[in-house]
DSSP file (Angstrom, degrees, kcal/mol; ACC not computed):
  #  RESIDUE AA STRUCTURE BP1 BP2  ACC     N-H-->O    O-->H-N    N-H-->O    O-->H-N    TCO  KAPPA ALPHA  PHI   PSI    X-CA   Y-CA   Z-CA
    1    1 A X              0   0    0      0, 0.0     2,-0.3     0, 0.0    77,-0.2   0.000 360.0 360.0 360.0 146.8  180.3  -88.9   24.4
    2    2 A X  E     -a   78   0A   0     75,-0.5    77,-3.4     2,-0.0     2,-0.3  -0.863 360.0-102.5-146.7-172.6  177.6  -90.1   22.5
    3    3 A X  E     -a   79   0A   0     -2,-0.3     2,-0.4    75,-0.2    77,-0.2  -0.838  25.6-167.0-105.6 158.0  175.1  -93.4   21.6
    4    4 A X  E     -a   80   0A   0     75,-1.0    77,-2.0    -2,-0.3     2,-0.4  -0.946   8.9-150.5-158.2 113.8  175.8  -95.1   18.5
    5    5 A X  E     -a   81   0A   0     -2,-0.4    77,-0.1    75,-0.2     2,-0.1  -0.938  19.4-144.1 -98.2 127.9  172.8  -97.8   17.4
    6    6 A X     >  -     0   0    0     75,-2.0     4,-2.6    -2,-0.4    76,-0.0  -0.310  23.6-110.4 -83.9 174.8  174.5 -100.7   15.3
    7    7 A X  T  4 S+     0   0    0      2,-0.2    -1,-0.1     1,-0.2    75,-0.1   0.640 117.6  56.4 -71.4 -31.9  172.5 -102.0   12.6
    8    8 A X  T  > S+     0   0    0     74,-0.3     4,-2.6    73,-0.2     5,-0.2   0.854 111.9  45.2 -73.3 -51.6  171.8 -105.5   14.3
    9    9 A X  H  > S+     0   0    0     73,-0.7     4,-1.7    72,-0.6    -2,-0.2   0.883 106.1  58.1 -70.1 -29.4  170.2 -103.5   17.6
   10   10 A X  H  X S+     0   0    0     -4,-2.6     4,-1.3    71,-0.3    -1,-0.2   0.795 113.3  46.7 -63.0 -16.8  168.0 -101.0   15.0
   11   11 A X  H  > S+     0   0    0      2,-0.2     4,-3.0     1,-0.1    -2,-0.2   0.914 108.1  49.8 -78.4 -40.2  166.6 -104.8   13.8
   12   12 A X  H  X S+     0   0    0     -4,-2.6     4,-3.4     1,-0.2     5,-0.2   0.816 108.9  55.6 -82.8 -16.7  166.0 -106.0   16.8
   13   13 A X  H  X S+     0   0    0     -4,-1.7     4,-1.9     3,-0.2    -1,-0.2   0.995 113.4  37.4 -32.4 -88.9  164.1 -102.8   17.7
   14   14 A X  H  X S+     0   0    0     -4,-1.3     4,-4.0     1,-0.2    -2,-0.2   0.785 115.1  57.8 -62.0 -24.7  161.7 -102.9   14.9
   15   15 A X  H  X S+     0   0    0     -4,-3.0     4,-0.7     2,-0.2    -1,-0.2   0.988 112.2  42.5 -60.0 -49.8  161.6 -106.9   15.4
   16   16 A X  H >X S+     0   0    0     -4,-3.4     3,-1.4     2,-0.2     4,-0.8   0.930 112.6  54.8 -33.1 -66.8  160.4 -106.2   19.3
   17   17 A X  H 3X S+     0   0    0     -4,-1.9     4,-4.4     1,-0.4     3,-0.3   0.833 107.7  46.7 -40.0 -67.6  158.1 -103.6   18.2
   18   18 A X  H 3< S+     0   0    0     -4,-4.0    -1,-0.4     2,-0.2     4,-0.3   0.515 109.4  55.8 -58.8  -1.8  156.3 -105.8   15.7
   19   19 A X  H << S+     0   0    0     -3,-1.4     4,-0.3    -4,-0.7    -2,-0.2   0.976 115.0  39.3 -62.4 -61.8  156.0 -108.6   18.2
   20   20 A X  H >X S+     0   0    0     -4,-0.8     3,-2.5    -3,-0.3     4,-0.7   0.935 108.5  56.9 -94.0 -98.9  154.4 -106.5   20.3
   21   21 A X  T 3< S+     0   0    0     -4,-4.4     4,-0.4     1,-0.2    -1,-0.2   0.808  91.7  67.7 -34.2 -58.8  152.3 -104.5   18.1
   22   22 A X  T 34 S+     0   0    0     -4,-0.3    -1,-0.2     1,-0.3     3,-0.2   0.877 121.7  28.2 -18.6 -44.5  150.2 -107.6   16.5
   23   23 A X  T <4 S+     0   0    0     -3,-2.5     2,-0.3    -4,-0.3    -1,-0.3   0.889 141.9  11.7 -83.5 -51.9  148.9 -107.6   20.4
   24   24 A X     X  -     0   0    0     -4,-0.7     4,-1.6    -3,-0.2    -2,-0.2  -0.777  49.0-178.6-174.6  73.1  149.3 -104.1   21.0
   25   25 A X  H  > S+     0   0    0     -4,-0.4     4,-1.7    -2,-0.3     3,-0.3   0.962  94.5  39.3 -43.9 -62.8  150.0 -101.2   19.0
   26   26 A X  H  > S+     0   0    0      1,-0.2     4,-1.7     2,-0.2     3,-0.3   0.895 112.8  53.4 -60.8 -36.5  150.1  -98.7   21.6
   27   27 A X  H  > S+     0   0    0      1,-0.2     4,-3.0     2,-0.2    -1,-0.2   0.813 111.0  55.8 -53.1 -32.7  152.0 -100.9   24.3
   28   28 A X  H  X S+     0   0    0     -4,-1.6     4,-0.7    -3,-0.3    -1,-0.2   0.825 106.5  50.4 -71.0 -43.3  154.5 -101.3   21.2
   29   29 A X  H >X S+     0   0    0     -4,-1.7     3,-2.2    -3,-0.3     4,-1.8   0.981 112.2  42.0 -35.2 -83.2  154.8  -97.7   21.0
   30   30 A X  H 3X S+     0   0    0     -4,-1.7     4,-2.3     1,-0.3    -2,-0.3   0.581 109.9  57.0 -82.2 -25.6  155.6  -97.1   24.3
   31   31 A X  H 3X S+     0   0    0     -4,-3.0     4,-1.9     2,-0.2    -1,-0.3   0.819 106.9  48.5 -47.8 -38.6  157.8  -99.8   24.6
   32   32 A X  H XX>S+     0   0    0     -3,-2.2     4,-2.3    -4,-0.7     3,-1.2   0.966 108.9  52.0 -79.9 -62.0  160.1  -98.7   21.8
   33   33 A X  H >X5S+     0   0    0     -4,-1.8     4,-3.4     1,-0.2     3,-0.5   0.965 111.9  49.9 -35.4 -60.9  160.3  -95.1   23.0
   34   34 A X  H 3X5S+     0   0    0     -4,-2.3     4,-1.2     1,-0.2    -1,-0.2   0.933 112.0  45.5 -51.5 -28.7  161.4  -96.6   26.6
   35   35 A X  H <<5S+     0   0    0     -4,-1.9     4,-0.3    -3,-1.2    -1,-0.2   0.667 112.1  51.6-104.9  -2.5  163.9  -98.8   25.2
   36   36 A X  H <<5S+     0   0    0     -4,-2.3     3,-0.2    -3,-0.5    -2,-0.1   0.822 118.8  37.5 -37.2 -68.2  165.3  -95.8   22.8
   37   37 A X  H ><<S+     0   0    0     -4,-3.4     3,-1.3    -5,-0.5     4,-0.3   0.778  97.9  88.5 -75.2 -32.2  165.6  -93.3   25.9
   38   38 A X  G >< S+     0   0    0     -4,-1.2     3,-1.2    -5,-0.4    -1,-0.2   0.727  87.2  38.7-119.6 -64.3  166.6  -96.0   27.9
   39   39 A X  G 3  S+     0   0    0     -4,-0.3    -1,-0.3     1,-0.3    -2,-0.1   0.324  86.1  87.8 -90.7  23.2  170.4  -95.7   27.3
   40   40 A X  G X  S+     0   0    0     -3,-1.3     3,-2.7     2,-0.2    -1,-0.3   0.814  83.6  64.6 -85.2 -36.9  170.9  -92.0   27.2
   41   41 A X  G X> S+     0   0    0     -3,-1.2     3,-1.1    -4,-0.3     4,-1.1   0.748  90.4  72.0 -59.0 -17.9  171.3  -92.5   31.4
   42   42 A X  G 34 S+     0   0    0      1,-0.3    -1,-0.3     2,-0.2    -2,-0.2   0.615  83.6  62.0 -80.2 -22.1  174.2  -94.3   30.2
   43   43 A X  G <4 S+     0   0    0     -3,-2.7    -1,-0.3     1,-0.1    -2,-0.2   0.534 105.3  43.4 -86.2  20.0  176.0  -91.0   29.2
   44   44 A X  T <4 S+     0   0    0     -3,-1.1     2,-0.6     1,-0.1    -2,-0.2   0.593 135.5  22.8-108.1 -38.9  176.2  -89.5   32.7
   45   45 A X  S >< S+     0   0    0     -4,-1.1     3,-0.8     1,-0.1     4,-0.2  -0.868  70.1 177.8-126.1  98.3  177.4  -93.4   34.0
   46   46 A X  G >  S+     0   0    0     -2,-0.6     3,-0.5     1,-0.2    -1,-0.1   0.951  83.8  48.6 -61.2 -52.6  178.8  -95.1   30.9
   47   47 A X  G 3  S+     0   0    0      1,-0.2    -1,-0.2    -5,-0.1     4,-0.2   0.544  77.9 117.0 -76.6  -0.7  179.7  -98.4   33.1
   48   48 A X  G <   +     0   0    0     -3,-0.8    -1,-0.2    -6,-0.1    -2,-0.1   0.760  64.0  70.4 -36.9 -44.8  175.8  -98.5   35.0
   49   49 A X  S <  S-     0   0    0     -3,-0.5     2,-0.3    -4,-0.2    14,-0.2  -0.325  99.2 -92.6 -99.0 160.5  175.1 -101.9   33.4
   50   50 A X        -     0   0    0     11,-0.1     2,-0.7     1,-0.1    12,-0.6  -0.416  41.4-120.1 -71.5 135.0  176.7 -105.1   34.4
   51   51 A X  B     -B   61   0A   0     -2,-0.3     2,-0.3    10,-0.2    10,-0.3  -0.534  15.0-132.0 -77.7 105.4  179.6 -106.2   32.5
   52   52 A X    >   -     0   0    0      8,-1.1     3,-1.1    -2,-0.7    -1,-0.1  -0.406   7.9-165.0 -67.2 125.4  180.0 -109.5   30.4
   53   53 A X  G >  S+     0   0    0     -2,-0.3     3,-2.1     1,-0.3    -1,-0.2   0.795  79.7  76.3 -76.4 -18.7  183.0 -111.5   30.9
   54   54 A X  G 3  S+     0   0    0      1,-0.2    -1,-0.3     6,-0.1    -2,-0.1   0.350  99.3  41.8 -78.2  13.9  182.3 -113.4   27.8
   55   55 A X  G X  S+     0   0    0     -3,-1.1     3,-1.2     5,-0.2    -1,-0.2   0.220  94.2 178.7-107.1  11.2  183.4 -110.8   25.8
   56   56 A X  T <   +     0   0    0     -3,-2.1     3,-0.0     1,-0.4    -3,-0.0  -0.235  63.1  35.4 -52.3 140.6  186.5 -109.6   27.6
   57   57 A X  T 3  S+     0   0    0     -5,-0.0    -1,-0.4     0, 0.0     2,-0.2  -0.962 100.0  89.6-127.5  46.6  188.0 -107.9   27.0
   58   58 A X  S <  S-     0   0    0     -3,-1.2     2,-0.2     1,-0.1    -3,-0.2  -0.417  73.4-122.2  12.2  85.8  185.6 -105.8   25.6
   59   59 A X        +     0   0    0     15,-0.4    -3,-0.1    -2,-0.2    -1,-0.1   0.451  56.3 148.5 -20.3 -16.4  183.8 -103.5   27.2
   60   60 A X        +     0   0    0     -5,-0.2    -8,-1.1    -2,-0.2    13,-0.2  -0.096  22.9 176.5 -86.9 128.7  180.5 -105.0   26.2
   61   61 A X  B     -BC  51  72A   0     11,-1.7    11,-0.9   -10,-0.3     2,-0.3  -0.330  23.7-128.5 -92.0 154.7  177.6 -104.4   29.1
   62   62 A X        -     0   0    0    -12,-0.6     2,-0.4     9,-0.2     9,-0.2  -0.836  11.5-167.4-107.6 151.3  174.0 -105.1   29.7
   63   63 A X        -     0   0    0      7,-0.4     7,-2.4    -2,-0.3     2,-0.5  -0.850  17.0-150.0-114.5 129.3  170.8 -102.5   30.9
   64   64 A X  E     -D   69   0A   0     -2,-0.4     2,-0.4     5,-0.2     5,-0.2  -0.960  16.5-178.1-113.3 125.0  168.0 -104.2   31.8
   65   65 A X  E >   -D   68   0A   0      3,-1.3     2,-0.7    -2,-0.5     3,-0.5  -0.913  69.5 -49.9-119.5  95.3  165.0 -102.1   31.0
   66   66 A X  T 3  S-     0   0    0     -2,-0.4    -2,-0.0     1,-0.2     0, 0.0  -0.569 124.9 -22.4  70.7-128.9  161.7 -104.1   32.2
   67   67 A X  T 3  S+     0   0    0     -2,-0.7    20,-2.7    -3,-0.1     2,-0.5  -0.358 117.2 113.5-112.6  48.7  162.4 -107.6   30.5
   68   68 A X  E <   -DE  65  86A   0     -3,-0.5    -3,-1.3    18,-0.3     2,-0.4  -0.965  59.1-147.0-122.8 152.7  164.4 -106.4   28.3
   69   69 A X  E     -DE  64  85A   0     16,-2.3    16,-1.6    -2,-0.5     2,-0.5  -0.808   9.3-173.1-110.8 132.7  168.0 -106.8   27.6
   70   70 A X  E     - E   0  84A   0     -7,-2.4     2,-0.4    -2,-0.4    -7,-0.4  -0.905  12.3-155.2-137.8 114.7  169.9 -104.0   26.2
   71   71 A X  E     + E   0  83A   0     12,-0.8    11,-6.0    -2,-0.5    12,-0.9  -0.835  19.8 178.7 -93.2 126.7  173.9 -104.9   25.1
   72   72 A X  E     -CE  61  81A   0    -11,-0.9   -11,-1.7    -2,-0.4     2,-0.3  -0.702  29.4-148.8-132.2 151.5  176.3 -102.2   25.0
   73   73 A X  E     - E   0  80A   0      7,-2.5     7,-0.9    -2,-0.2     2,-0.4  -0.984  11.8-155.9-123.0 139.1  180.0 -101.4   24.3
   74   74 A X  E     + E   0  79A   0     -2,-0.3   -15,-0.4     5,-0.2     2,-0.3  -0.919  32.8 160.9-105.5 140.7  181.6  -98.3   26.3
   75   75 A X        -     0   0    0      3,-1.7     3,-0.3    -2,-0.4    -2,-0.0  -0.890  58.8 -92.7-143.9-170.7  184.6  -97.3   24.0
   76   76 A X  S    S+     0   0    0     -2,-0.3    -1,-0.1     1,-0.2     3,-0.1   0.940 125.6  54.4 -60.3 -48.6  186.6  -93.9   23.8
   77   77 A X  S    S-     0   0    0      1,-0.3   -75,-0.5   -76,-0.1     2,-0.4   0.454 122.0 -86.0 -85.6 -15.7  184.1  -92.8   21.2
   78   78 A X  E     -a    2   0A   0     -3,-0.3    -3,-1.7   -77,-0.2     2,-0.6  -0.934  60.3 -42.5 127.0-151.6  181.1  -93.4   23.0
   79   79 A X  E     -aE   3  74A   0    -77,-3.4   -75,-1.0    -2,-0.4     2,-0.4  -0.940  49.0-151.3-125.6 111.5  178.8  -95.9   23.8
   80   80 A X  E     -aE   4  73A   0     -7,-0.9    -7,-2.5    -2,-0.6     2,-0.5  -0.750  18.4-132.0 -84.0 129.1  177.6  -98.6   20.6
   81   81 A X  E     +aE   5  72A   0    -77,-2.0   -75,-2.0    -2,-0.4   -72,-0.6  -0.810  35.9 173.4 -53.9  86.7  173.9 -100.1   20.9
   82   82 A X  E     -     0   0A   0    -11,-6.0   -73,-0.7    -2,-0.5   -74,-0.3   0.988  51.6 -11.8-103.1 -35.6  175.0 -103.6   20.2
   83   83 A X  E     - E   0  71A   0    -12,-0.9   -12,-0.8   -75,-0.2     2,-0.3  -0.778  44.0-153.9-108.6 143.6  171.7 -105.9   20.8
   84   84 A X  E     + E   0  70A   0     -2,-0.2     2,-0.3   -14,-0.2   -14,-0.2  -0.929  27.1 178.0-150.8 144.0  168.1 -105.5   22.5
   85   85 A X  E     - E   0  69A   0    -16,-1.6   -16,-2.3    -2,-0.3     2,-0.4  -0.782  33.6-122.8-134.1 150.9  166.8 -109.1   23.7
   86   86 A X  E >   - E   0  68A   0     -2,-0.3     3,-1.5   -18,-0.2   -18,-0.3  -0.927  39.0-115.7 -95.8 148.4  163.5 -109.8   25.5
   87   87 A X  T 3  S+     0   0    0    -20,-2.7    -1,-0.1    -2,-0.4   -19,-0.1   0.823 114.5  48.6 -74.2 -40.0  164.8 -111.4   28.6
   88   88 A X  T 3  S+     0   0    0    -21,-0.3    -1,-0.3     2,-0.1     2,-0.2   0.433  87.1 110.3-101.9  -2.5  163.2 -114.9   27.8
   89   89 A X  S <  S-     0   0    0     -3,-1.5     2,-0.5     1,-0.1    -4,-0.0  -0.278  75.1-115.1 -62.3 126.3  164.5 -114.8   24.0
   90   90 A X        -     0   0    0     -2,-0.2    -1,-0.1     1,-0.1    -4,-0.1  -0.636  30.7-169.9 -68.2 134.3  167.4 -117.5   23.2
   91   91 A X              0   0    0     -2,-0.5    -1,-0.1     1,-0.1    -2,-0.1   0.296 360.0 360.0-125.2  37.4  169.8 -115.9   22.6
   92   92 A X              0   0    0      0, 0.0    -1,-0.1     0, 0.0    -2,-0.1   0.607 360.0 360.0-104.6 360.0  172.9 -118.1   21.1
């Protein structure tokens, strides 16, 4: 099994980071590293994070890392990186 980052969660990466950094370079750092590493626990328990019904029927999942939101798909192939949200972000 492996992690697979989609193109939409590698934006919202760099977007966090540069929020962040303006304030706080180093906090920006370490933030990104944690929410990198973050879903690698997810290849010993693939299903850890809570499951959204609004995308049944999907697999698609949540990890909450701090106030952050991290959306995931478990498929046969492994596990896709679909989102990463600050918990207080709109997100529709």
């Amino acid at each position: 099994m492996s992690i697979l980052w989609s193109r939409d969660a590698l934006v919202d990466l760099e977007r966090l980071h540069d929020f962040v950094a303006r304030v706080n370079p180093v906090a920006a750092d370490s933030l990104l590293v944690a929410l990198v590493s973050a879903p690698d626990r997810l290849l010993d328990h693939p299903r850890l994070g809570l499951r959204l019904d609004q995308f049944a029927p999907d697999d698609v999942r949540r990890l909450i890392v701090g106030n952050y939101e991290i959306r995931y798909q478990v498929e046969e192939a492994g596990i896709s990186i679909l989102r990463v949200f600050h918990g207080k972000e709109d997100r529709n």
